[in-house]
C-alpha positions as CSV (number, residue, x, y, z in Angstrom):
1,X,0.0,0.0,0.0
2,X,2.2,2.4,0.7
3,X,4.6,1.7,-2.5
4,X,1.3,2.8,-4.4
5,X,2.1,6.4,-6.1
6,X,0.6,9.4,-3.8
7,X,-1.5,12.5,-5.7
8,X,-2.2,15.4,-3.4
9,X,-5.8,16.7,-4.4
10,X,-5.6,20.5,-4.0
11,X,-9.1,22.0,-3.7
12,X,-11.8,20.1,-2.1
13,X,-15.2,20.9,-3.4
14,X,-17.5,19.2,-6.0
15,X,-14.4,18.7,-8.4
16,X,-11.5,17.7,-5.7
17,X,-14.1,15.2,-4.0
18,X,-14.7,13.5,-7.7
19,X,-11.1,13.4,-8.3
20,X,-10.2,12.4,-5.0
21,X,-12.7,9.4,-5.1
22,X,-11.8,8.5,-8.9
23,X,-8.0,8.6,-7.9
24,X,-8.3,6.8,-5.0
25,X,-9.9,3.6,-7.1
26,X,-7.8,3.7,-9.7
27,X,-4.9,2.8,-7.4
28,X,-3.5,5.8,-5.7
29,X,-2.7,7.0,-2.2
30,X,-4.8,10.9,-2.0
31,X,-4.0,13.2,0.3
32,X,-6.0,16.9,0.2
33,X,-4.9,20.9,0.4
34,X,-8.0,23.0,0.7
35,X,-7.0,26.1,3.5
36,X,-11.1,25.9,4.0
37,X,-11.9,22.6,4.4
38,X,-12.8,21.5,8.2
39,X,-12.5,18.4,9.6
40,X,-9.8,16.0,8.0
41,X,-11.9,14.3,4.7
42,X,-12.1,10.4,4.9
43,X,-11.2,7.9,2.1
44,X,-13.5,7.4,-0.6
45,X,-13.0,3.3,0.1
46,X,-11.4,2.8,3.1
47,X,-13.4,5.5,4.8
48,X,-10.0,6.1,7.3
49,X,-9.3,9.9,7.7
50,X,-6.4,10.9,4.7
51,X,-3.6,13.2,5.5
52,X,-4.7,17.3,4.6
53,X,-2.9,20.0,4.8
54,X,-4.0,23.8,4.3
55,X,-1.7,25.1,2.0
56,X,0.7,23.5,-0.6
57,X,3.7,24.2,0.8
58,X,2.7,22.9,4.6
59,X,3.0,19.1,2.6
60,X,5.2,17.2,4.4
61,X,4.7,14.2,2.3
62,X,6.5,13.0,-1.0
63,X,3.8,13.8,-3.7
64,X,4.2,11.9,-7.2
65,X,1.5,13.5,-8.8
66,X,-0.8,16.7,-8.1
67,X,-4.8,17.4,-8.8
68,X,-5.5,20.5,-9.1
69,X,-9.2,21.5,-8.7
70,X,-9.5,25.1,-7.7
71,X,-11.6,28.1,-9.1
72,X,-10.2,28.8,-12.0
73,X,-9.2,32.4,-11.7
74,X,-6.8,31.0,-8.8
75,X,-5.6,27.8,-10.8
76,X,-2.2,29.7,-12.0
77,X,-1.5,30.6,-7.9
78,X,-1.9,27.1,-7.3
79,X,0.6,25.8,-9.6
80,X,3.2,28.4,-8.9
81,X,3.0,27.0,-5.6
82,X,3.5,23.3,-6.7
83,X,6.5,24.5,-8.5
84,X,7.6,26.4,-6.2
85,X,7.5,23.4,-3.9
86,X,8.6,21.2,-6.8
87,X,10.0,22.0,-10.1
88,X,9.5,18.5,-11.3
89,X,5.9,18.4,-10.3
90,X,3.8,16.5,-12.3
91,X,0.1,18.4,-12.7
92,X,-3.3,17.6,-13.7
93,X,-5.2,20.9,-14.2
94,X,-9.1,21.5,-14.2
95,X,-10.8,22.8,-16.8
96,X,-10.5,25.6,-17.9
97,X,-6.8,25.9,-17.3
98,X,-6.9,29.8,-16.6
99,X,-8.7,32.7,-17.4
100,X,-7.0,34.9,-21.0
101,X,-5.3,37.1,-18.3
102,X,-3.7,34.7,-16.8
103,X,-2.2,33.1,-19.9
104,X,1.0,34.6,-19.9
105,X,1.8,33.7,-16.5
106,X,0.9,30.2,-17.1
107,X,3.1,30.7,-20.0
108,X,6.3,31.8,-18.2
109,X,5.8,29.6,-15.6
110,X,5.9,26.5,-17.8
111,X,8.3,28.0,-19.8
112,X,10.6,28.7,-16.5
113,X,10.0,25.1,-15.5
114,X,11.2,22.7,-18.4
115,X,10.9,19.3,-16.3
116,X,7.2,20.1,-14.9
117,X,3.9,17.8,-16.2
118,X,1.3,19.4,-17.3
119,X,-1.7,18.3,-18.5
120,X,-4.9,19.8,-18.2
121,X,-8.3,18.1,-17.5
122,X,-10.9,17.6,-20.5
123,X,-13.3,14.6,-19.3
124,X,-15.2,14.8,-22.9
125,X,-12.3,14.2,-25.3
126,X,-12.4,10.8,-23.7
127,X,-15.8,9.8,-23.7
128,X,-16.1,6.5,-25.4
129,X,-19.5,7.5,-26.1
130,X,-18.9,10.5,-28.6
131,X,-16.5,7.9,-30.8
132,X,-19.1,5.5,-31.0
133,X,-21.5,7.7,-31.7
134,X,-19.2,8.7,-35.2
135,X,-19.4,5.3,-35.9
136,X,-22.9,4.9,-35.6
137,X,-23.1,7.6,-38.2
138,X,-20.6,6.1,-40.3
139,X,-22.0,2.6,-40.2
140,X,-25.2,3.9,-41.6
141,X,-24.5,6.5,-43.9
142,X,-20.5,6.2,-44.5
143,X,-20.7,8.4,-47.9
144,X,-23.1,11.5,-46.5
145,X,-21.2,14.3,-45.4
146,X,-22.2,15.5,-42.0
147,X,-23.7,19.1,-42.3
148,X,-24.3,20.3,-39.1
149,X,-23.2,19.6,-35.1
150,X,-25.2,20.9,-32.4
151,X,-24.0,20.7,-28.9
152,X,-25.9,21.6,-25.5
153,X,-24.5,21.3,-22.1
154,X,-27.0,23.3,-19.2
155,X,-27.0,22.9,-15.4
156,X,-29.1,25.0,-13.1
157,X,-26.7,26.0,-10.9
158,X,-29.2,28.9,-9.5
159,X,-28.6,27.7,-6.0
160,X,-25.1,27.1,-5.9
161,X,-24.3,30.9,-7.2
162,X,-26.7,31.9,-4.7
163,X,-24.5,30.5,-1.8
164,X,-21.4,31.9,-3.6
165,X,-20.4,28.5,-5.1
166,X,-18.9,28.3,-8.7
167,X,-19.8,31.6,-9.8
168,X,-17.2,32.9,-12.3
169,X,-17.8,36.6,-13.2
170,X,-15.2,36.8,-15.9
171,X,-16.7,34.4,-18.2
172,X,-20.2,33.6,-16.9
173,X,-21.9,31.0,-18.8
174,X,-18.8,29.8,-21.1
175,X,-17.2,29.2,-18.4
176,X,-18.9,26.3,-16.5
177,X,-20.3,23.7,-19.6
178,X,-18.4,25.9,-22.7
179,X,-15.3,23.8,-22.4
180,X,-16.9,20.4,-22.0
181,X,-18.6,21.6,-25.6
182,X,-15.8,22.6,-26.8
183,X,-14.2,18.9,-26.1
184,X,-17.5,17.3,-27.7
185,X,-16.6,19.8,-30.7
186,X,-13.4,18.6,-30.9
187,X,-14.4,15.0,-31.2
188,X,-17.2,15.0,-33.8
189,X,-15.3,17.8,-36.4
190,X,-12.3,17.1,-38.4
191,X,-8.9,18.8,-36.7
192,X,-8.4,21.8,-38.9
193,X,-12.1,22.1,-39.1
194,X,-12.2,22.4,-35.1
195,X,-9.3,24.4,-34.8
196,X,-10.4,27.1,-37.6
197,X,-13.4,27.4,-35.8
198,X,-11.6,28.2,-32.0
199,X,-9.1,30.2,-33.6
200,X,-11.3,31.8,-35.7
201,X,-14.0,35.2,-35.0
202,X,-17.4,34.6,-32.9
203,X,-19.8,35.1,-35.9
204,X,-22.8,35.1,-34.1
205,X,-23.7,34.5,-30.2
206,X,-26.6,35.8,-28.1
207,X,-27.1,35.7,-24.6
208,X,-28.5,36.8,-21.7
209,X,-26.7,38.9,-19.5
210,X,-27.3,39.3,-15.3
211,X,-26.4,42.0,-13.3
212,X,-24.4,39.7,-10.8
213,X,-23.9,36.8,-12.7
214,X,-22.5,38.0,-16.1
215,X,-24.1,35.8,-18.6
216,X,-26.0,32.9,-17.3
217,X,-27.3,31.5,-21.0
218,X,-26.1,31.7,-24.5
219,X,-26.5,29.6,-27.7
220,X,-23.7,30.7,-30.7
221,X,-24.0,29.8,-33.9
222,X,-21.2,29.3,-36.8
223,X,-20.0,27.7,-39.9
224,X,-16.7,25.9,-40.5
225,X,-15.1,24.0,-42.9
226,X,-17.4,22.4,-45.9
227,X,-20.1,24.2,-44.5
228,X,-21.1,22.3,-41.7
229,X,-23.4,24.5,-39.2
230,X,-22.3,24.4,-35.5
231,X,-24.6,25.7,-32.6
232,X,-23.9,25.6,-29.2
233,X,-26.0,26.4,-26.3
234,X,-26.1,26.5,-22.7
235,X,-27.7,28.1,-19.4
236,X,-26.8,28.2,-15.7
237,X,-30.2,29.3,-15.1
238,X,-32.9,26.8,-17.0
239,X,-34.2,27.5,-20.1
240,X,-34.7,31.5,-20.3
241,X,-37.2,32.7,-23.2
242,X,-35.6,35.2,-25.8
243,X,-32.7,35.2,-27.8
244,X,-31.8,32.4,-26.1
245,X,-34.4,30.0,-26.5
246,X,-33.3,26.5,-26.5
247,X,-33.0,25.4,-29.6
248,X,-35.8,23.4,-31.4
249,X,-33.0,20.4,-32.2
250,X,-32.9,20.1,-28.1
251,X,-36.6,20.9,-27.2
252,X,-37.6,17.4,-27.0
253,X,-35.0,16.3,-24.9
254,X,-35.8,17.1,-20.9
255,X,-34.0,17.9,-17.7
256,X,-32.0,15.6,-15.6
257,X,-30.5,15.5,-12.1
258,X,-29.7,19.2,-11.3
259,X,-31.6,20.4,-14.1
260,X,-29.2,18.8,-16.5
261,X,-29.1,18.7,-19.9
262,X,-26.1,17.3,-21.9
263,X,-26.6,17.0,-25.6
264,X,-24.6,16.3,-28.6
265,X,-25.8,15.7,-32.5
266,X,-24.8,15.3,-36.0
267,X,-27.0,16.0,-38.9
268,X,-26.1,14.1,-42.2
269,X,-28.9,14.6,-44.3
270,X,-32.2,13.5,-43.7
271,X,-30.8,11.4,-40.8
272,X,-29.9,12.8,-36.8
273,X,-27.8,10.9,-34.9
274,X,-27.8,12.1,-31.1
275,X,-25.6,11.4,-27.8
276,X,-27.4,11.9,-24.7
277,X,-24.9,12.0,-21.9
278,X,-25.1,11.4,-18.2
279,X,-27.4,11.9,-16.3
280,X,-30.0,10.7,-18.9
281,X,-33.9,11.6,-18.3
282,X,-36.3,9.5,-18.5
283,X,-39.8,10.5,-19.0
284,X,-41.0,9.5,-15.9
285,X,-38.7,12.3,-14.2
286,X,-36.5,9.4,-13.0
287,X,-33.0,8.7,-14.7
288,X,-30.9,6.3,-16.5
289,X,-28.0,4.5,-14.0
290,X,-24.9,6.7,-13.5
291,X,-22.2,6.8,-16.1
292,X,-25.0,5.4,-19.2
293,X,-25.4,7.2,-21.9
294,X,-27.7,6.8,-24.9
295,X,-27.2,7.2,-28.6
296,X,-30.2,7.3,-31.2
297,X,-30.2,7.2,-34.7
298,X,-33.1,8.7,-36.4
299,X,-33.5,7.1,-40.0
300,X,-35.5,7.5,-42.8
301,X,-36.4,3.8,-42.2
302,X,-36.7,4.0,-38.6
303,X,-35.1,4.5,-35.7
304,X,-32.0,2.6,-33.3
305,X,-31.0,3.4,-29.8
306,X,-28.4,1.8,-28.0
307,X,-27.1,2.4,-24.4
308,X,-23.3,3.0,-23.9
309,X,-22.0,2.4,-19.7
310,X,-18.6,5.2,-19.8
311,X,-17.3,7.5,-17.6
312,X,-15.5,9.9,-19.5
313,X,-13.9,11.3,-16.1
314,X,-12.6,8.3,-15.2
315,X,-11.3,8.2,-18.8
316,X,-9.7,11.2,-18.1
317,X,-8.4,10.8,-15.0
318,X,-6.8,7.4,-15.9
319,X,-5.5,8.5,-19.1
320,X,-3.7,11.6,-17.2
321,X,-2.2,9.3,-14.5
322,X,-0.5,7.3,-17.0
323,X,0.9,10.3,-19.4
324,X,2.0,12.2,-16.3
325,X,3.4,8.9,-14.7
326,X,5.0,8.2,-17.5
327,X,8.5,9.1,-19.7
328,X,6.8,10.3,-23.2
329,X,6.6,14.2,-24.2
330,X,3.4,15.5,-23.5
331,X,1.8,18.0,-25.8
332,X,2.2,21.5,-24.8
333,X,-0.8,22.9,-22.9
334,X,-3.7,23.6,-25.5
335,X,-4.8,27.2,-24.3
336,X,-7.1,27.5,-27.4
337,X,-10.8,26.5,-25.5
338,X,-9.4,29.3,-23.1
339,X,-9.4,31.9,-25.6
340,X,-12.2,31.1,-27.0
341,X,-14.6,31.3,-23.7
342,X,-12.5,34.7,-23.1
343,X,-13.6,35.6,-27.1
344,X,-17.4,34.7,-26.2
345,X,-17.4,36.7,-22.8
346,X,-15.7,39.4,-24.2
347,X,-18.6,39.9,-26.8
348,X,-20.6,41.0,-24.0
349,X,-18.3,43.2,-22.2
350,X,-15.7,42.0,-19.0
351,X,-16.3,42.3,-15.5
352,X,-20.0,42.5,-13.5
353,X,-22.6,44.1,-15.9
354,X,-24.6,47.3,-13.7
355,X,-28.2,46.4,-15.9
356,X,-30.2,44.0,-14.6
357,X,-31.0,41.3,-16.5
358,X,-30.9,42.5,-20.0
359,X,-31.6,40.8,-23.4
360,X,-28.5,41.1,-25.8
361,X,-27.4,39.5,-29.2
362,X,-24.2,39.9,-31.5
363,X,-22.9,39.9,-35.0
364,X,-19.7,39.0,-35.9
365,X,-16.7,40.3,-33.8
């Protein structure tokens, strides 16, 4: 037991308590930082108490590998502190990895530390789900092009920015589900074809903007390569009516656990083939079983569904344990999802918004 590798889990809300539990069945010895925490956290499995500390550098054990699940706009302290601690560290980094102002401090620090590990959390570029939806498509119509990909990720999280909890005011609503879109995006488009389009302008994106909260919905809409339609959409606060409107692709398609709604879809011609991701509803109210997903294909001669069991964040997780553990070169950190949320919030102006709760909608940038 203790020749097992040791991650220190640094942040302990909804994200370091999932990555502590994922971590500690995969195989590793956890051990927590969170200067707020009270009470010493117990093992996922074993239930005994795990060693915490308040503050990265008061570790006094060997760490092999560090999660770091912070706020985002406090992600870059946190890893100057590993570094500072360790200049070897090896790091897995929430989503998104900073904020567009932080970038070139992240920059310089990974530049100033050649023989750090870096790699930063995605859970939906390795959800089996999204592959296997592609080859659903493929298997039925392998010669139709796909002409359009609609994505939808929404979580009421009303109550939780009420009590002060993941509220990010410099990106609002692109920056809680945006980057798991982006991910799905990045798995159901070609590679220049997703890359043209993060690079690229914001063409068109309206939202709904809240005098605290910045903006709490939006739904953008572009074209890419071979001039497949994209639209994304997604609301912290339900379903507002407006510019943002859900869209009709995602009307028929309800709620889940914490008012969730996790959608992704490719149109190739008369034919949609959908992913709905965990947690699944069920028109009863009830759900599908945890980490079950289900993939429809609607036909002109009828229609399939099938039911995939996957969890993309113990994909992730797993996949980041092994690359950091491990000898090969990593890719550098991909900062593009970053300045693209930073591109989408910036349509609507930076910082808290003094009107309350206005209507707006943009053009191209």
């Amino acid at each position: 037991m203790n020749d097992l590798p040791r991650v220190c889990v640094v942040g302990y809300g909804v994200a370091g308590r999932l990555h502590h539990r994922l971590l500690e069945a995969a195989g590793l010895r956890v051990c927590t930082v969170d200067p707020a925490l009270t009470g010493v956290p117990a093992g996922a499995y074993t239930r005994r108490p795990v060693e915490h500390w308040a503050g990265v550098a008061d570790v006094s054990a060997p760490v092999d590998l560090w999660s770091l699940c912070t706020p985002t706009q406090t992600h870059v302290d946190a890893l100057a502190a590993v570094l500072e601690r360790d200049p070897r560290a090896r790091v897995i980094l929430e989503k998104p990895a900073c904020r567009a102002q932080d970038i070139p401090r992240l920059l310089d620090l990974l530049e100033r530390h050649p023989q750090a590990r870096v790699v930063v959390m995605n859970q939906y570029r390795h959800a089996h789900a999204l592959r296997l939806l592609d080859d659903l498509r493929r298997r039925h119509l392998p010669s139709h092009p796909v002409t359009a990909v609609h994505v939808a990720f929404s979580k009421d999280r009303r109550a939780d920015m009420e009590a002060g909890r993941f509220v990010d005011r410099d990106h609002g609503v692109f920056g809680y589900e945006w980057p798991h879109m982006l991910a799905v995006l990045s798995r159901l488009l070609p590679t220049d074809a997703y890359r043209a389009y993060v690079d690229g302008p914001v063409e068109d994106v309206r939202g709904v903007v809240h005098h605290d909260y910045f903006v709490t919905a939006a739904r953008e809409r572009a074209t890419v390569a071979d001039g497949v339609e994209v639209e994304l959409y997604s609301s912290v606060v339900g379903d507002p009516p407006g510019e943002t409107d859900v869209p009709d692709w995602a009307v028929g398609f309800g709620h889940s656990t914490g008012g969730r709604r996790r959608l992704a879809q490719l149109q190739v011609g008369g034919a949609l083939f959908t992913a709905e991701m965990d947690p699944v509803a069920l028109p009863d109210g009830d759900r599908l079983p945890a980490n079950t997903h289900r993939l429809t294909a609607q036909l002109p001669t009828g229609r399939q569904e099938i039911l995939v069991n996957d969890s993309p964040m113990d994909n992730a997780l797993r996949t980041a344990v092994a690359r950091l553990l491990g000898d090969l070169p990593l890719p550098p950190v991909d900062l593009g999802p970053v300045h693209r949320i930073s591109a989408l919030a910036g349509h609507f102006g930076r910082g808290r918004v003094t009107a309350a709760a206005v209507q707006l909608s943009g053009g191209a940038a």
